[in-house]
C-alpha positions as CSV (number, residue, x, y, z in Angstrom):
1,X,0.0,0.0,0.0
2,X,1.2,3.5,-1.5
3,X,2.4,6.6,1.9
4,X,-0.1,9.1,1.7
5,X,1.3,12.3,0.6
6,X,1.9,14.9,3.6
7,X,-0.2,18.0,3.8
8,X,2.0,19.6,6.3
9,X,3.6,22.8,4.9
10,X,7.2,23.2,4.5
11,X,9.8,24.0,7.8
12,X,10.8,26.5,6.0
13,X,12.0,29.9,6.9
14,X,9.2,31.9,5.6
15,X,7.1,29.8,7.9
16,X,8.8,30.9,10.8
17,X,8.7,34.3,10.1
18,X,5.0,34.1,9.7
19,X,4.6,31.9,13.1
20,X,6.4,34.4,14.9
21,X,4.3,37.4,13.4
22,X,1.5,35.5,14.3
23,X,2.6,34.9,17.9
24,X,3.5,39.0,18.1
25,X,0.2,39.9,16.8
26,X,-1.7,38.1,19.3
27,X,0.6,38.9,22.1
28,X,0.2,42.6,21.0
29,X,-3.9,41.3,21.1
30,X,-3.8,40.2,24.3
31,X,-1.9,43.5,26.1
32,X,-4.6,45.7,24.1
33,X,-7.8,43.9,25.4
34,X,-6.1,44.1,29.5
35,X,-4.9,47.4,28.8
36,X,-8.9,48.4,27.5
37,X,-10.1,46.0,30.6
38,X,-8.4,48.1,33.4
39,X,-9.4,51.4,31.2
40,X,-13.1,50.3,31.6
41,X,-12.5,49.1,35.3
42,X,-11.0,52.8,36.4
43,X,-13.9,54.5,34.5
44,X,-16.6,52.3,36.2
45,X,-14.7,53.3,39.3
46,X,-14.4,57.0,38.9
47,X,-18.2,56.8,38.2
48,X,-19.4,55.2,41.4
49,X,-17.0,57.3,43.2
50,X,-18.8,61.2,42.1
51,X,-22.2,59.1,41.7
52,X,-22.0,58.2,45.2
53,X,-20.4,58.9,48.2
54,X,-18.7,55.6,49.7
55,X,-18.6,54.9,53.8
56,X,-15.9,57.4,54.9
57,X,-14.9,54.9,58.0
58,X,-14.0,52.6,55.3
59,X,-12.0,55.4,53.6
60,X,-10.3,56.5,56.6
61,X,-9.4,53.0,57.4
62,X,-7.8,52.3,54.4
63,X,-6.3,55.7,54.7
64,X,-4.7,54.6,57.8
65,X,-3.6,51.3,56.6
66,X,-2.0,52.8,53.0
67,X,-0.8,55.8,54.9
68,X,0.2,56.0,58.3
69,X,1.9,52.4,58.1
70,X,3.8,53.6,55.0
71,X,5.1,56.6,56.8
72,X,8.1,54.5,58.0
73,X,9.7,53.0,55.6
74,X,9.0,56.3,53.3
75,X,10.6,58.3,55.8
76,X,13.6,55.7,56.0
77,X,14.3,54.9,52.3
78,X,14.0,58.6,51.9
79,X,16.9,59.6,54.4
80,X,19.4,57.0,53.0
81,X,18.3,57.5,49.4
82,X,19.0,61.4,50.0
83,X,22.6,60.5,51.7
84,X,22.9,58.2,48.6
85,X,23.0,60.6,46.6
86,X,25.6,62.9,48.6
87,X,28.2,60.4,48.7
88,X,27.7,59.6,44.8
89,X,28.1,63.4,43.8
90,X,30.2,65.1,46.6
91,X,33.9,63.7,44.9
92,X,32.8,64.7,41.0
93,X,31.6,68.5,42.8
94,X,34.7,68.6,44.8
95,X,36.7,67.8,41.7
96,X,35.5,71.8,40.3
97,X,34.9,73.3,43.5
98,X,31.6,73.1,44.0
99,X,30.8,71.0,46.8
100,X,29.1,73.9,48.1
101,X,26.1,73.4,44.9
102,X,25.3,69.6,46.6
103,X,22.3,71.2,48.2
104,X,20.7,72.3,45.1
105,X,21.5,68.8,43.3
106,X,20.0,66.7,46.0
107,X,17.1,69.1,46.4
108,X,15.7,69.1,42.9
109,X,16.2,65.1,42.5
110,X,14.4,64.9,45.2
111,X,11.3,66.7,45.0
112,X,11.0,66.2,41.2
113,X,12.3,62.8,40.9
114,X,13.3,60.6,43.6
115,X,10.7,61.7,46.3
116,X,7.4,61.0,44.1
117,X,8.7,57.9,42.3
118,X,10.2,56.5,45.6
119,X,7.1,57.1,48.0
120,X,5.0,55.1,45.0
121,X,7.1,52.3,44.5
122,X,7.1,51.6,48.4
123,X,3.3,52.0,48.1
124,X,3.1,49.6,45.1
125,X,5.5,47.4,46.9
126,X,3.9,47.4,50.6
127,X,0.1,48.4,49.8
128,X,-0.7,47.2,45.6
129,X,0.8,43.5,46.7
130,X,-1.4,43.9,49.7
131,X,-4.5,45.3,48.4
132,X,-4.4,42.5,45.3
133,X,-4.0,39.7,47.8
134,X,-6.9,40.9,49.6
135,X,-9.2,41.5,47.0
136,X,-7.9,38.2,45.5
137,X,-8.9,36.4,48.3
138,X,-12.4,37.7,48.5
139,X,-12.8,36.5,45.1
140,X,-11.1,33.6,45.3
141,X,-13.9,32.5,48.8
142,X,-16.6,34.2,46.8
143,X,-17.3,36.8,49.6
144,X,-17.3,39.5,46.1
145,X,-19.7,37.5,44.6
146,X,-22.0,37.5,47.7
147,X,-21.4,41.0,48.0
148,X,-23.1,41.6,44.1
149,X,-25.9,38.7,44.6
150,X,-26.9,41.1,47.4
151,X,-27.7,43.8,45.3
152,X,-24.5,46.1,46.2
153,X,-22.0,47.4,44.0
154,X,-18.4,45.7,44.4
155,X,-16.9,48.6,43.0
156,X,-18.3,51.2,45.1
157,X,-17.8,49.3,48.3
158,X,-14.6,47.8,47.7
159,X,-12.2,49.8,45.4
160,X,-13.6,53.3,45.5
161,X,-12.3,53.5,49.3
162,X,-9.1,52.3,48.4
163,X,-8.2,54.9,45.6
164,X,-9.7,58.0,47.5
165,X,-7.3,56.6,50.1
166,X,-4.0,56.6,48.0
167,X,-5.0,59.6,46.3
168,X,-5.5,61.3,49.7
169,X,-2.2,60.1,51.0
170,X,0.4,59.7,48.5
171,X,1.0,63.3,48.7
172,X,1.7,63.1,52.0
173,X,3.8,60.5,51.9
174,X,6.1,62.0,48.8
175,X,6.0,65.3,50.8
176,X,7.7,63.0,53.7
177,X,10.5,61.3,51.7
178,X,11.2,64.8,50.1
179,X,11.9,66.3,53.3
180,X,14.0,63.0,54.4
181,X,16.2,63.3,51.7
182,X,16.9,66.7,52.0
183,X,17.3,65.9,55.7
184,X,19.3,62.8,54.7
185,X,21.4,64.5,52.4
186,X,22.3,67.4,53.7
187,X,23.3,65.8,57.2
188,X,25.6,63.6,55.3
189,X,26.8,66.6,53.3
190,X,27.6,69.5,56.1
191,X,28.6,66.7,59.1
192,X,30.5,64.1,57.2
193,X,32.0,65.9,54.4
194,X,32.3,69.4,56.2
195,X,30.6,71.2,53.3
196,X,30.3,74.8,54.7
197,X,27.0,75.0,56.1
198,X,25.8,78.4,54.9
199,X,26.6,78.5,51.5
200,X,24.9,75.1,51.0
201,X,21.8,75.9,53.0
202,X,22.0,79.5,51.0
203,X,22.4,77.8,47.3
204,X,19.9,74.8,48.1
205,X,17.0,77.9,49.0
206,X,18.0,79.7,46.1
207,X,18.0,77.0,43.1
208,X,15.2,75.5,44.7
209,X,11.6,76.8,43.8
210,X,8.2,75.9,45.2
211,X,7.2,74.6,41.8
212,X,9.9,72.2,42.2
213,X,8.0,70.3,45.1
214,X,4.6,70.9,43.5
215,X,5.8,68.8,40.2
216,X,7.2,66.0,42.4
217,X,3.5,66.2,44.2
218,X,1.6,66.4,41.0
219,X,3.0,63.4,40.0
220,X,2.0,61.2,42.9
221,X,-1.6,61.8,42.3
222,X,-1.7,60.1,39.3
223,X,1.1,57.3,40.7
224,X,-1.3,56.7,43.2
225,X,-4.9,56.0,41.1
226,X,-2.3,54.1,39.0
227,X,-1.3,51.6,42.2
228,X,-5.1,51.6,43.6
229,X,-7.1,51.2,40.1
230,X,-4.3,48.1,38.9
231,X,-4.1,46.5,42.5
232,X,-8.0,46.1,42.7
233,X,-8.4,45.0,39.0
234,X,-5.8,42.6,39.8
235,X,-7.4,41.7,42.8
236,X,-10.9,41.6,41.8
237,X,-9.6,39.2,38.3
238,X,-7.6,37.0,40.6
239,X,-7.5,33.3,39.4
240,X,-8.7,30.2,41.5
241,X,-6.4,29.0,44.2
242,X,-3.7,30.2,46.7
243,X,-1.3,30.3,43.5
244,X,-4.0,32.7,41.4
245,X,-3.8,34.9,44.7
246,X,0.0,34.8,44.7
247,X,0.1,35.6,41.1
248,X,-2.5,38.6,41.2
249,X,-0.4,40.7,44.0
250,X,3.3,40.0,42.0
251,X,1.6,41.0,38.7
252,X,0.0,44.1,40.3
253,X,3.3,45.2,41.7
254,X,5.1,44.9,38.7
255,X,2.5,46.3,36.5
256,X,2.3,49.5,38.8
257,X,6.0,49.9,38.7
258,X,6.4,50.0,35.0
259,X,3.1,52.3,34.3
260,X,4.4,54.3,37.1
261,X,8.1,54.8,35.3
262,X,6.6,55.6,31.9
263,X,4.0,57.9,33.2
264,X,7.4,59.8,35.1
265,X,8.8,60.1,31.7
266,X,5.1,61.5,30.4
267,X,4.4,63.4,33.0
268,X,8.0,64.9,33.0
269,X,7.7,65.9,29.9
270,X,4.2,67.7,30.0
271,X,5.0,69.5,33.4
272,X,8.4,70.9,31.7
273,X,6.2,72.1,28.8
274,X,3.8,73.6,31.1
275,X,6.3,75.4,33.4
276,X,8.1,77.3,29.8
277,X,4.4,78.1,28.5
278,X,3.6,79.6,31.8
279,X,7.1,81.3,32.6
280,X,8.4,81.6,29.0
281,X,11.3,83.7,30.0
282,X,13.0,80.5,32.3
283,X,13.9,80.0,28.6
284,X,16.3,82.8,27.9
């Protein structure tokens, strides 16, 4: 009896081109439809949240758990990140005399950089994992799913606490690390390295502005409904299981952390356009 002829198509290379186009198109599929999910999730939210006002005991309990328990290690990574920074610049100032200009240096990393960007990636690190897990765990025991057969709204009792929370106190807590590393820093600075106190104070104050610590604040706000909104979707789409659970707070950290970097890079950008529109000659 005759072998049937194949039908197979070629290994060829042409076929693994297309495979792999194939496998990029879908992948590209697949980021678009989460990224449209947790679009549609955040407007749902932001729709209870001016529809309705939530329970303000919730609010001020999550407030107090995001918060007040971050304070410490904001305050802490914020001192050593601002002495950090002194002993990586003092020896290339030193080298063109102007140790004195550290101040100014650490102050504007600080408040525009450093401060806002640090204070959120403790939050996504200590509270996101944290608020995932939790909500994961309701779904994973089905207490959500009681909470909607009831006739209440998971969203409005749930995760509209937990963003006017962050919102409400990621300010605070980048206002905290700002001040800690300037603390941090300039301790190290006039104490260890026996920078002349005045004319560091003097030159911090006077290349320092208050915009400076409004830009660094401007940008927590929206680092903070970026941790709260991804956390609960992650939470609330957890998968079956102590594993799905484990899976939806690691994802939501690491999802928060790289929106949270690009939208410094956006964010940067539109702020520094908006300070030359508004004060056009900082150009000349």
């Amino acid at each position: 009896m005759a072998a049937e002829p194949t039908t197979d198509p070629p290994n060829s290379l042409f076929g693994e081109i297309s495979e792999s186009i194939a496998d990029l198109g879908e992948l590209l599929m697949q980021w678009a439809e989460a990224i449209g999910a947790i679009v549609l999730f955040a407007a749902q939210t932001v729709s209870w949240m001016f529809s309705r006002q939530p329970r303000w005991d919730n609010v001020v309990r999550s407030m107090y758990e995001i918060g007040v328990r971050s304070l410490p290690v904001v305050a802490l990574t914020g001192t050593f990140i601002g002495m950090v920074l002194a002993v990586q610049t003092f020896h290339q100032f030193r080298g063109f005399g102007m140790e004195t200009k550290l101040g100014a240096v650490i102050n504007l990393s600080m408040c525009r950089e450093l401060g806002p960007v640090l204070a959120a990636t403790m939050l996504a690190g200590r509270v996101g994992s944290a608020i995932a897990a939790e909500l994961g765990t309701m779904r994973v025991t089905e207490q959500i799913d009681a909470l909607e057969s009831m006739g209440a709204s998971s969203l409005h009792h749930l995760v509209v606490p937990r963003l006017l929370a962050c919102l409400l106190t990621i300010p605070s807590l980048t206002i905290i690390a700002v001040l800690m590393g300037v603390v941090g820093g300039g301790f190290y600075c006039i104490y260890i390295f026996n920078v002349d106190s005045y004319f560091y104070v003097n030159n911090s104050l006077e290349e320092t502005q208050t915009w400076d610590l409004f830009y660094g604040v401007i940008k927590s706000v929206f680092f903070g409904a970026t941790i709260a909104i991804i956390s609960c979707y992650r939470g609330f789409h957890c998968s079956p299981g102590a594993e799905g659970v484990g899976h939806a707070a690691t994802t939501a950290f690491v999802q928060s952390f790289v929106i949270i970097l690009v939208l410094d890079l956006g964010l940067s950008v539109l702020l520094d356009t908006l300070y030359f529109v508004i004060w056009p000659h900082e150009l000349a």
